[in-house]
LOGU-655127 format. One record per atom (N, C-alpha, C, O): atom name; x, y, z. Coordinates in pm, whole numbers, plus 32768, in hexadecimal, padded with zeros to 4 digits. Example, Ala and Ser with C-alpha at 12.3 -4.5 7.8 and 13.67 -1.06 7.14 Angstrom:
LOGU-655127
['N', [8527, 7DC7, 830C]]
['CA', [84CE, 7E3E, 830C]]
['C', [8528, 7EB6, 830C]]
['O', [8590, 7EB4, 834E]]
['N', [8505, 7F1F, 82C4]]
['CA', [8557, 7F96, 82CA]]
['C', [850A, 8003, 8313]]
['O', [853D, 8072, 8324]]
end
This chain:
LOGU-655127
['N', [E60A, 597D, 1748]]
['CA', [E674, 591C, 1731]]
['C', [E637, 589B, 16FB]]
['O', [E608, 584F, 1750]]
['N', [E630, 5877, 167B]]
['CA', [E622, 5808, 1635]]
['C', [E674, 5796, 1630]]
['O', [E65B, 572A, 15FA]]
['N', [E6E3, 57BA, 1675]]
['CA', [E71E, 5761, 1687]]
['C', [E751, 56E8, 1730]]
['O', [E7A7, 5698, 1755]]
['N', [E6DD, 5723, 175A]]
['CA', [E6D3, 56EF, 17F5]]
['C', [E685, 5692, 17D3]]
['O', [E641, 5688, 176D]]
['N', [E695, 562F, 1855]]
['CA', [E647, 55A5, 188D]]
['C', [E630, 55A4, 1924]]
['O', [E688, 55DE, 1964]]
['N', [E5C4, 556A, 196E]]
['CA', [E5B2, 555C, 19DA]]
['C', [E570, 54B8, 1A00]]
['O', [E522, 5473, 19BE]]
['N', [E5B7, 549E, 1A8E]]
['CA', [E59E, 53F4, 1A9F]]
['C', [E572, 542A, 1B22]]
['O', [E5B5, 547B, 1B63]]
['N', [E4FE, 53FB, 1B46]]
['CA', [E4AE, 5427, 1BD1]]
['C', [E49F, 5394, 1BFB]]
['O', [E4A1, 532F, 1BB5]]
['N', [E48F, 53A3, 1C88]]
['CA', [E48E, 532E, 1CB0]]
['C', [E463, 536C, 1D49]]
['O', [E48C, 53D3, 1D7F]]
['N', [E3F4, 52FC, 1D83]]
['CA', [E3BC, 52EC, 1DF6]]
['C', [E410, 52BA, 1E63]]
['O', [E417, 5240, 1E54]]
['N', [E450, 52DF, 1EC7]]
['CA', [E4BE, 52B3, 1F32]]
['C', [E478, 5276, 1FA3]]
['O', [E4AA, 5220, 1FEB]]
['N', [E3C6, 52BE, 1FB8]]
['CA', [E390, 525F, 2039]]
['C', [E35B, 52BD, 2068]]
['O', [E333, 5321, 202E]]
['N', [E354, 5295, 2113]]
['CA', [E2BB, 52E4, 2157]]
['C', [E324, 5327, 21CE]]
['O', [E333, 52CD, 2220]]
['N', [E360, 5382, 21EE]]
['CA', [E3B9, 53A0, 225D]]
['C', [E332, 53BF, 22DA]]
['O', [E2EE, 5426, 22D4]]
['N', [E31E, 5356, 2341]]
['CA', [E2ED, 5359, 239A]]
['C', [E301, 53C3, 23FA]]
['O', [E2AA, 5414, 241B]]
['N', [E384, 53C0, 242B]]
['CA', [E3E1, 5461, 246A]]
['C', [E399, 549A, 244A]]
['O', [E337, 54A6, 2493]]
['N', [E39E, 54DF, 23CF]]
['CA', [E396, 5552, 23B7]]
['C', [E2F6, 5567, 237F]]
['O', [E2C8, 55D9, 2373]]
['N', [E2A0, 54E2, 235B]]
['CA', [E20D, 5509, 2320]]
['C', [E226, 5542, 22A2]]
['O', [E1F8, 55AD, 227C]]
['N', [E272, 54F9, 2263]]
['CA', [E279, 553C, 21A0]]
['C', [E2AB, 54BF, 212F]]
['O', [E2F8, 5463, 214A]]
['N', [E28B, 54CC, 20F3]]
['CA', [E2C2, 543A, 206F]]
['C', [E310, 548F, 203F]]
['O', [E2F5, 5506, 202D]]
['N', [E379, 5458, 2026]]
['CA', [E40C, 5497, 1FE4]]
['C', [E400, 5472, 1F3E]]
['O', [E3AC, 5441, 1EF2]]
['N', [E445, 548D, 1F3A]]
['CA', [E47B, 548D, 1E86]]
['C', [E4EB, 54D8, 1E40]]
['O', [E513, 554C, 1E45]]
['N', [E516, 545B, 1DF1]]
['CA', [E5A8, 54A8, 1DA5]]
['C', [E5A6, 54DD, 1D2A]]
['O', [E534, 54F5, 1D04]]
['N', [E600, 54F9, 1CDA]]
['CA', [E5F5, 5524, 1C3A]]
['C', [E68D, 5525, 1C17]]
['O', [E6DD, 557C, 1C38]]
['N', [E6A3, 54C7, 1BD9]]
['CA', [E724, 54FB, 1B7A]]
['C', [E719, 5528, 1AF8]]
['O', [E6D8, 54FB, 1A9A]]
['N', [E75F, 5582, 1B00]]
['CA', [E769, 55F1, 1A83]]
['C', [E7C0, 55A1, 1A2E]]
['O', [E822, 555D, 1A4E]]
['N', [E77F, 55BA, 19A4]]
['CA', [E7EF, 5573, 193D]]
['C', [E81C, 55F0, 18CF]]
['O', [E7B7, 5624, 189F]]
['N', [E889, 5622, 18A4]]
['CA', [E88A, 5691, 184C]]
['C', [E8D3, 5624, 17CC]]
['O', [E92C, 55CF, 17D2]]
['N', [E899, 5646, 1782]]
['CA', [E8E5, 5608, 16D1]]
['C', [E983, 565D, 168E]]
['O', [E988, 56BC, 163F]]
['N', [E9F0, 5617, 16CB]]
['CA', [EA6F, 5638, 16A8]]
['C', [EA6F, 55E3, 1641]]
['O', [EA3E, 5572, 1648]]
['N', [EAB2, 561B, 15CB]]
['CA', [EB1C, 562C, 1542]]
['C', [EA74, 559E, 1502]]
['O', [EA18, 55C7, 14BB]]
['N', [EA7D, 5521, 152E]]
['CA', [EA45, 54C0, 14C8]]
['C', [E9F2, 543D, 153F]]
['O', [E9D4, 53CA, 151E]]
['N', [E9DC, 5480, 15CF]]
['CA', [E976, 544E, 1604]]
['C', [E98E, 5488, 16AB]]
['O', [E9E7, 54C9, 16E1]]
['N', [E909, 5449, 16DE]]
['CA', [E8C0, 547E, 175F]]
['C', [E959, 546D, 17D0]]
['O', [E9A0, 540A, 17E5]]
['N', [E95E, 54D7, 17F8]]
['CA', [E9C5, 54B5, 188D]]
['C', [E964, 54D7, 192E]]
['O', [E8FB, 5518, 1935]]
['N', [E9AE, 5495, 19A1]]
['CA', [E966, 54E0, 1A07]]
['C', [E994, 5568, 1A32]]
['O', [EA0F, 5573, 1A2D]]
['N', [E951, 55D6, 1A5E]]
['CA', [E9C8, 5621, 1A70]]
['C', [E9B2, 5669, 1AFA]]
['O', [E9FC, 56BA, 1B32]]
['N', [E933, 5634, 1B23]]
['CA', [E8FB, 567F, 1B9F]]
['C', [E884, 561B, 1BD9]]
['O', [E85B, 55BA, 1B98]]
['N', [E84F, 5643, 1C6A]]
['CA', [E7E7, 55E2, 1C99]]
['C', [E787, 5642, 1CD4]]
['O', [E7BD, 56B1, 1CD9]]
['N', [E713, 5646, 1D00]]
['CA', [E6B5, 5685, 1D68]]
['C', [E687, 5633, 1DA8]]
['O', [E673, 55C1, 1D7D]]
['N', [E665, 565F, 1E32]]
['CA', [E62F, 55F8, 1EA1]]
['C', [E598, 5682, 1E9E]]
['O', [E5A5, 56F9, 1E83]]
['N', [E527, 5643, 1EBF]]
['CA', [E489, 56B0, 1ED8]]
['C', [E457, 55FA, 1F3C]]
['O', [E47A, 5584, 1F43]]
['N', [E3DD, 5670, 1F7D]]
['CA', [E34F, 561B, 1FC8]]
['C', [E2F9, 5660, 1FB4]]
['O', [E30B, 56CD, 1F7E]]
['N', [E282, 5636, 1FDB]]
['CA', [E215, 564A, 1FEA]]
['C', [E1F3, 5652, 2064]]
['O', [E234, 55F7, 2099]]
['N', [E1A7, 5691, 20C8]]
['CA', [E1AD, 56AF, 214A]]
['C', [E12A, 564B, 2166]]
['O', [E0CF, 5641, 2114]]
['N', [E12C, 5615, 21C1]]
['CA', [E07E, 55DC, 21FA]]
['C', [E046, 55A5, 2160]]
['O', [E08E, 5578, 2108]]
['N', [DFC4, 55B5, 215A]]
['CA', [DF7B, 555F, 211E]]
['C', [DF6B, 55E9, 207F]]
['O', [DF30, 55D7, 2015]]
['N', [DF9C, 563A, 209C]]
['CA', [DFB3, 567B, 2009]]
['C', [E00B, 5682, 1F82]]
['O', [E053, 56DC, 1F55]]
['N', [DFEE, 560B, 1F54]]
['CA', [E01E, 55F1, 1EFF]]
['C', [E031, 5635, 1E65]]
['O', [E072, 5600, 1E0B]]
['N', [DFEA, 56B9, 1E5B]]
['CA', [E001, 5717, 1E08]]
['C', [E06C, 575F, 1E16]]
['O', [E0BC, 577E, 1DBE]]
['N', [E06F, 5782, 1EA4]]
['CA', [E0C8, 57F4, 1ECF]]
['C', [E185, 579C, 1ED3]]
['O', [E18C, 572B, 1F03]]
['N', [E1F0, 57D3, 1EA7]]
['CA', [E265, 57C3, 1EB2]]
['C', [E2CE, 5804, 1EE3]]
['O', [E2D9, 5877, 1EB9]]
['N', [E33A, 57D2, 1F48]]
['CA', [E386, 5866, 1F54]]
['C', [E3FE, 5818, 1F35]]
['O', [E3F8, 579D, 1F31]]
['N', [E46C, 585A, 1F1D]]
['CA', [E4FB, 581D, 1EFF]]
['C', [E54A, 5832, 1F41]]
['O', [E57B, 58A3, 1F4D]]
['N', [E569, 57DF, 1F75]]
['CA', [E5F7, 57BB, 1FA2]]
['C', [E66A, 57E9, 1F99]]
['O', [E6B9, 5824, 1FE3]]
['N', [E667, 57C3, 1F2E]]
['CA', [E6F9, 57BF, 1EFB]]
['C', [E718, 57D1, 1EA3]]
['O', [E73A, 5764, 1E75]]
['N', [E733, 5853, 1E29]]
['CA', [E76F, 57EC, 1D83]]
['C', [E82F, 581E, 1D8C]]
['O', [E86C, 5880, 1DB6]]
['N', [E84D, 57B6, 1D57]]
['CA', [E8F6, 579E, 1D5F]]
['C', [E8EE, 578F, 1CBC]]
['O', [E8AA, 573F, 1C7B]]
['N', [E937, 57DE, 1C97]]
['CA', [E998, 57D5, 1BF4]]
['C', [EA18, 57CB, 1C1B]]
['O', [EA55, 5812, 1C6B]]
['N', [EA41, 5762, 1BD6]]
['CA', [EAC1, 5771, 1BDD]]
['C', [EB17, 57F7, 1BAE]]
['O', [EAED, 5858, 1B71]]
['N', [EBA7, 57DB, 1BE2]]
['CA', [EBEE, 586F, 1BFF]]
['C', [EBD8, 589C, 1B53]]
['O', [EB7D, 58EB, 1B3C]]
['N', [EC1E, 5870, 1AF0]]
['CA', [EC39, 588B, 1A67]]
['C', [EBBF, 5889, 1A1E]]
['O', [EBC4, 5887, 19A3]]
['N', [EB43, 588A, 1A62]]
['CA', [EA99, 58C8, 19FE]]
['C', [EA76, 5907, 1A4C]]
['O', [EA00, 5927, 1A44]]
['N', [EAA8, 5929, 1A97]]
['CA', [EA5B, 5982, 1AE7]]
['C', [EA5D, 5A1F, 1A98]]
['O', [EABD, 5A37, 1A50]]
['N', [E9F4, 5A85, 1AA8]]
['CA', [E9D6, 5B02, 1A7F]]
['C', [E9B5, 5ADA, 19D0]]
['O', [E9EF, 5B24, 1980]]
['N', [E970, 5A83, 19A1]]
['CA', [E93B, 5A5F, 1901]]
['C', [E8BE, 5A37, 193F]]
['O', [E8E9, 5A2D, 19B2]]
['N', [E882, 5A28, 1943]]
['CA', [E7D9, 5A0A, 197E]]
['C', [E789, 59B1, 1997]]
['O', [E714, 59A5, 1973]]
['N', [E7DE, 5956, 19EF]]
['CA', [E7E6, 58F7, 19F8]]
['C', [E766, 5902, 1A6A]]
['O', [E6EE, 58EC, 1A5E]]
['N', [E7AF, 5928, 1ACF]]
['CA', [E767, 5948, 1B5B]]
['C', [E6CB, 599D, 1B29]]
['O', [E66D, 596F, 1B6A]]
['N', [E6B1, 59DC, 1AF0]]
['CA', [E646, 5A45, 1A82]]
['C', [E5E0, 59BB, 1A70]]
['O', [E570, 59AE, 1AA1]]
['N', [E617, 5973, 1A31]]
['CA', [E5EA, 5910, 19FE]]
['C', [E596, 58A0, 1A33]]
['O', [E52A, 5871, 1A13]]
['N', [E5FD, 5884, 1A9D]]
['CA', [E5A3, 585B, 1B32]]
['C', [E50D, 586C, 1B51]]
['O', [E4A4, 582D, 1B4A]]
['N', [E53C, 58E6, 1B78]]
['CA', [E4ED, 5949, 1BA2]]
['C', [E445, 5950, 1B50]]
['O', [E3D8, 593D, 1B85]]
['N', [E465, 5975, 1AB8]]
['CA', [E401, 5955, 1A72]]
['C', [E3AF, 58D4, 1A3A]]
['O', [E340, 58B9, 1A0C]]
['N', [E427, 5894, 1A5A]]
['CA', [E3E3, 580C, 1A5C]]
['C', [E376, 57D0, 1AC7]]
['O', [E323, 5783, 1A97]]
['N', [E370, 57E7, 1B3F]]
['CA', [E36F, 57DD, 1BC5]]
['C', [E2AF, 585B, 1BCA]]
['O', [E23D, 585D, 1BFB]]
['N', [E2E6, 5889, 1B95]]
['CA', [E261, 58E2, 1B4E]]
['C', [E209, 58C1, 1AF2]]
['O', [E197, 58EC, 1AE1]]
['N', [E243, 5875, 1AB9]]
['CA', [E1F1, 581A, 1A2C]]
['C', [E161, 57CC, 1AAE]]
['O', [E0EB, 57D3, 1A8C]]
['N', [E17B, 57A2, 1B05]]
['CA', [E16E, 5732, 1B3D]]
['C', [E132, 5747, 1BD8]]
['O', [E100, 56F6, 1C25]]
['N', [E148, 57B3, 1BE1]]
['CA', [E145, 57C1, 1C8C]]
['C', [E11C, 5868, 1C99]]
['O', [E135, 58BC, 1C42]]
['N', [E0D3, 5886, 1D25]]
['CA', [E107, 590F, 1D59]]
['C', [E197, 5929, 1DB0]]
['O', [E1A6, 58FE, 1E23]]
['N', [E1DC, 595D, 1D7E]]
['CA', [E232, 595D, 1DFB]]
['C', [E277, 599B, 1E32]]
['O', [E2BE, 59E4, 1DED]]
['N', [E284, 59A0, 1EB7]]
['CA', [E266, 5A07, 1F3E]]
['C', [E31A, 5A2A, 1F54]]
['O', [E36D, 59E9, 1F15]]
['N', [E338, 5A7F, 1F9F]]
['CA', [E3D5, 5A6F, 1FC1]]
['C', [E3BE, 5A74, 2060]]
['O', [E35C, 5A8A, 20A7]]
['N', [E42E, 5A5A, 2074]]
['CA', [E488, 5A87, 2113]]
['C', [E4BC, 5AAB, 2157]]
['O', [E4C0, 5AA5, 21D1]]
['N', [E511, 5AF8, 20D6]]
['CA', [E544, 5B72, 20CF]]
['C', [E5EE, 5B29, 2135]]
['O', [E63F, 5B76, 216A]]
['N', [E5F7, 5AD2, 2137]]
['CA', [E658, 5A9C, 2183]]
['C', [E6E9, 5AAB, 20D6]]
['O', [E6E4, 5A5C, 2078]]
['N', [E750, 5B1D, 20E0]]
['CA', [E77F, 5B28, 2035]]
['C', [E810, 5B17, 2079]]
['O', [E834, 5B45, 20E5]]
['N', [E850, 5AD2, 2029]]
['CA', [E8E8, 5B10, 205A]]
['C', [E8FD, 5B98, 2003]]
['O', [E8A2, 5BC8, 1FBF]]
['N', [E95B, 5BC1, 200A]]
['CA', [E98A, 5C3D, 1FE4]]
['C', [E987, 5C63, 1F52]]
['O', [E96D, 5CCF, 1F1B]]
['N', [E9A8, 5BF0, 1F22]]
['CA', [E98E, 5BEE, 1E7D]]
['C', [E907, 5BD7, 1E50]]
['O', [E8D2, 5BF3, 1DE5]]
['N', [E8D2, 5B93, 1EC9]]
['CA', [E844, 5B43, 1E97]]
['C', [E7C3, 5BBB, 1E89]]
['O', [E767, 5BBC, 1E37]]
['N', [E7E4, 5C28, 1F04]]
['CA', [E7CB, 5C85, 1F11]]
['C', [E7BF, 5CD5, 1E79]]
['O', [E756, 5CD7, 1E38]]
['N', [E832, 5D0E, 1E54]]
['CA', [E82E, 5D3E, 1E07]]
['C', [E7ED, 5D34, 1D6C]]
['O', [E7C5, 5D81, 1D14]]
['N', [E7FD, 5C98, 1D83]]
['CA', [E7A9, 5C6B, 1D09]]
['C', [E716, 5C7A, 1D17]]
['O', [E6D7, 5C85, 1CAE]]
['N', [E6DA, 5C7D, 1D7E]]
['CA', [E649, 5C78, 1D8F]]
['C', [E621, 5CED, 1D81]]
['O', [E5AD, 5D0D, 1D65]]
['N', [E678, 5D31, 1D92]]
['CA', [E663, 5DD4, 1D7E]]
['C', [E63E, 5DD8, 1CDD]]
['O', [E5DB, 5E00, 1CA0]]
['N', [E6B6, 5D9D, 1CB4]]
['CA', [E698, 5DC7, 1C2A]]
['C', [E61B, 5D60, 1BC3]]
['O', [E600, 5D59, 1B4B]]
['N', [E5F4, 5D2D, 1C27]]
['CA', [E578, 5CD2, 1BD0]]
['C', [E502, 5D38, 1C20]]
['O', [E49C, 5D4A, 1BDE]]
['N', [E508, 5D68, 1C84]]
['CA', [E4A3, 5DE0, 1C8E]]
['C', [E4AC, 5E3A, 1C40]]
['O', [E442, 5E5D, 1C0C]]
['N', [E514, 5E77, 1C21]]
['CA', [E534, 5EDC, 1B98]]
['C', [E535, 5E94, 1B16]]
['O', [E573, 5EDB, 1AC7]]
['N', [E51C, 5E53, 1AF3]]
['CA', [E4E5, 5DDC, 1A6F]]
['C', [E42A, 5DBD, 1A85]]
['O', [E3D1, 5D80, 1A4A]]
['N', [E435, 5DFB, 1ADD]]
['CA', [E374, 5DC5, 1B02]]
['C', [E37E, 5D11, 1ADE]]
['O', [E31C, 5CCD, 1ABE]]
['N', [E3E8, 5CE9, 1AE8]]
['CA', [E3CA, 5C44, 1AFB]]
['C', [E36A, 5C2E, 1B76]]
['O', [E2F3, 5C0D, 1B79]]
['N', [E3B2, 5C45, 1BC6]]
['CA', [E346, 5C0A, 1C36]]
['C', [E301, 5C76, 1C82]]
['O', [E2AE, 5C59, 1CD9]]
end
């Protein structure tokens, strides 16, 4: 997708939990410029700052299933190793499935 953008941003040190958080809003390029259309929340666990797991990625309802979430994903790979949790909702599930059947991740 050539037509994606990503805005990462550092959120802090979550003491609780022993991990630095971080966000990403997804930008996809509708009709004649950048919109938002989705966000990801990832950390880094302890003092490993290579390693990433995600959170969260949210597309909004109307991009969702165009590759948006894919996109994420490979981006997040550009940059990082990163681990899962296997924590999926039902859809989320299914999608991870199919980035195992894509050999994405």
């Amino acid at each position: 997708m050539n037509f994606v953008k990503f805005d990462h941003k550092y959120l802090g040190y979550n003491d609780e939990l022993d991990h630095k958080e971080y966000c990403c809003d997804i930008y996809g390029y509708l009709k004649d410029h950048y919109k938002c259309i989705g966000h990801c929340k990832y950390y880094s666990s302890g003092h490993e700052d290579h390693i990433v797991y995600i959170e969260f990625i949210n597309i909004s309802y109307n991009y969702r299933r165009r590759g948006y979430g894919t996109a994420m994903v490979k981006e997040l790979l550009k940059q990082y190793e990163l681990h899962w949790d296997y924590k999926f909702t039902k859809e989320g599930r299914l999608w991870y499935e199919s980035l195992l059947n894509r050999n994405i991740v």
